[in-house]
C-alpha positions in Angstrom: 0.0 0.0 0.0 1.3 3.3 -1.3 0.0 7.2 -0.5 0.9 10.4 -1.8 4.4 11.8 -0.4 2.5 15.0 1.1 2.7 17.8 1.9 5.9 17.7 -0.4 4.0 16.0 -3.7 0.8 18.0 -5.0 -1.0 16.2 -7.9 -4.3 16.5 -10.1 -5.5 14.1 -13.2 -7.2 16.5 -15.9 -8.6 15.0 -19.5 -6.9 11.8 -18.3 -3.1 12.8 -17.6 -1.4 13.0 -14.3 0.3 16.4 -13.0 2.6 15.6 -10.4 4.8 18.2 -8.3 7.6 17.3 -6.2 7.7 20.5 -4.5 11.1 19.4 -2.6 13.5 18.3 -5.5 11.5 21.0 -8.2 10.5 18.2 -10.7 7.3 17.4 -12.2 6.1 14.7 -13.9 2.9 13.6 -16.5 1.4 10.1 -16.3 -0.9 9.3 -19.2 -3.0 6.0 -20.3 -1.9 3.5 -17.8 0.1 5.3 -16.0 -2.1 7.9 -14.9 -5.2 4.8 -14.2 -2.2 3.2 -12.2 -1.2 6.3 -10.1 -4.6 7.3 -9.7 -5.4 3.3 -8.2 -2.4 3.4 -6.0 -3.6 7.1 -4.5 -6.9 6.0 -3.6 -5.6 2.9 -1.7 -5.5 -0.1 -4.4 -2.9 -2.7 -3.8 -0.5 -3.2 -7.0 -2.0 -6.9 -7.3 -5.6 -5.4 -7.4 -4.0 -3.2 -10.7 -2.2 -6.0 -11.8 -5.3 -8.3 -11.7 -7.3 -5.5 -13.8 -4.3 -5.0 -16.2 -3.8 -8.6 -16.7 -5.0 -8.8 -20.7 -3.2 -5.3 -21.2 0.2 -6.9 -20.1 2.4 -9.7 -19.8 4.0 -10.3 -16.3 2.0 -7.0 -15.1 2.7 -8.1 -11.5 6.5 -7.2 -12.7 5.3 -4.2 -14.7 3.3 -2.8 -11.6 5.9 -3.5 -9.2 8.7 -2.2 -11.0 6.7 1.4 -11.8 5.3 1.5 -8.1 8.9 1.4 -7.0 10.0 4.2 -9.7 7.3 6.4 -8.0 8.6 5.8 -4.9 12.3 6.1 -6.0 10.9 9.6 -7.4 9.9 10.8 -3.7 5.9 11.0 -5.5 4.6 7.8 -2.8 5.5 6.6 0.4 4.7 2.9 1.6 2.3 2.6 4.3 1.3 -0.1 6.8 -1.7 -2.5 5.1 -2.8 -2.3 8.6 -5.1 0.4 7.9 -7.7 1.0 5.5 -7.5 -1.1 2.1 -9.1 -0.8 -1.0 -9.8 -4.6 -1.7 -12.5 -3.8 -4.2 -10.8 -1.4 -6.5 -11.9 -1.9 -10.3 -11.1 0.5 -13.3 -13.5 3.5 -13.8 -14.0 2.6 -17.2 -14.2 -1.2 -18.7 -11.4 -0.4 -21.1 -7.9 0.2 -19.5 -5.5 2.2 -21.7 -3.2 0.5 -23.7 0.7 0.7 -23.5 3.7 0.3 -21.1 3.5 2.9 -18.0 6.0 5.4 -18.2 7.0 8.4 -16.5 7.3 12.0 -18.3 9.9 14.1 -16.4 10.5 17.6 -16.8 13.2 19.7 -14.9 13.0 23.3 -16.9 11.2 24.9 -13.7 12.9 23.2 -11.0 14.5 26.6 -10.0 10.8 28.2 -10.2 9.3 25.4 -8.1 12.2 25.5 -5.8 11.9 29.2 -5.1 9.8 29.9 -1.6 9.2 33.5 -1.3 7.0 33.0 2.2 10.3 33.0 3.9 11.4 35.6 2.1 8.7 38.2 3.0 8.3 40.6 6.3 5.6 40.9 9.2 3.9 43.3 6.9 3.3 39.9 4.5 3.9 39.9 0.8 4.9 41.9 -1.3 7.0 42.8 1.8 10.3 41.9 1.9 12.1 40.6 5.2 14.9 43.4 6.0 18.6 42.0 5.5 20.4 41.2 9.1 22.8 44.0 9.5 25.8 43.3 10.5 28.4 45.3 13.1 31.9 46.2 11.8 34.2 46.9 14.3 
C-alpha cells in the first residue's frame, strides 16, 4: 500500500493525464493512459495486485510491470509505503471497462525546478507579501 508523499508532492488528473509536483526536488512529472489509471489506483488505496489483476489482458507479467513502476514512484519521492494495517481498498476496479493500452511510463520535466524551488514565504516581512524581510545588518568593528 502506497499514499501520496505530502505535503511535499501536489497532484491533479485533468482529461486523463497526471500532473505531479515534487515541491522538494523541483521536478514534475505527467502520467498518461496507464500510467495515470495506475497512479490514480495506488492514491486511492488499491494494492499493485488489485491493478495487476485488472491489467492482466493489457500486459504480460503485469505483477512485474506494476511493481517495477510503483517502486519508480517511490524512488521519485511521489509515494511513500504505508502499513496495510489500515484501510484497504480490496475492491478497487477501473472507472471505465477499457484500460489504456501501453507500457506505464514516467514524463519528467526539470525546466522549472529553479521556479518550483523558489519559496518567497520566507522571504517576505511581518507586513506579508509583497513585503520583503529586512537583511540582518551586521556590526563592523
Amino acid at each position: 500500500m502506497y499514499q501520496i508523499n505530502a505535503p511535499g508532492v501536489v497532484s491533479d488528473t485533468l482529461d486523463g493525464e497526471a500532473i505531479i509536483i515534487n515541491l522538494e526536488t523541483g521536478m514534475y512529472y505527467s502520467l498518461e493512459g496507464s500510467a495515470a489509471v495506475i497512479w490514480k489506483a495506488l492514491c486511492e488505496g488499491a494494492s499493485e495486485g488489485d491493478i495487476a489483476l485488472a491489467f492482466q489482458d493489457s500486459f504480460d507479467q503485469a505483477t512485474e510491470i506494476i511493481s517495477t513502476f510503483t517502486q519508480e514512484l517511490v524512488r521519485e519521492q511521489l509515494l511513500v509505503p504505508i502499513s496495510s494495517d489500515g484501510p484497504t481498498n480490496h475492491s478497487w476496479k477501473p472507472s471505465h471497462p477499457s484500460l489504456p493500452a501501453g507500457f506505464p511510463v514516467i514524463n519528467r520535466f526539470a525546466d522549472m525546478h529553479d521556479l518550483l524551488l523558489l519559496d518567497p514565504i520566507h522571504m517576505v516581512g511581518a507586513e506579508g507579501w509583497p513585503h520583503r524581510a529586512e537583511e540582518p545588518h551586521t556590526q563592523h568593528s
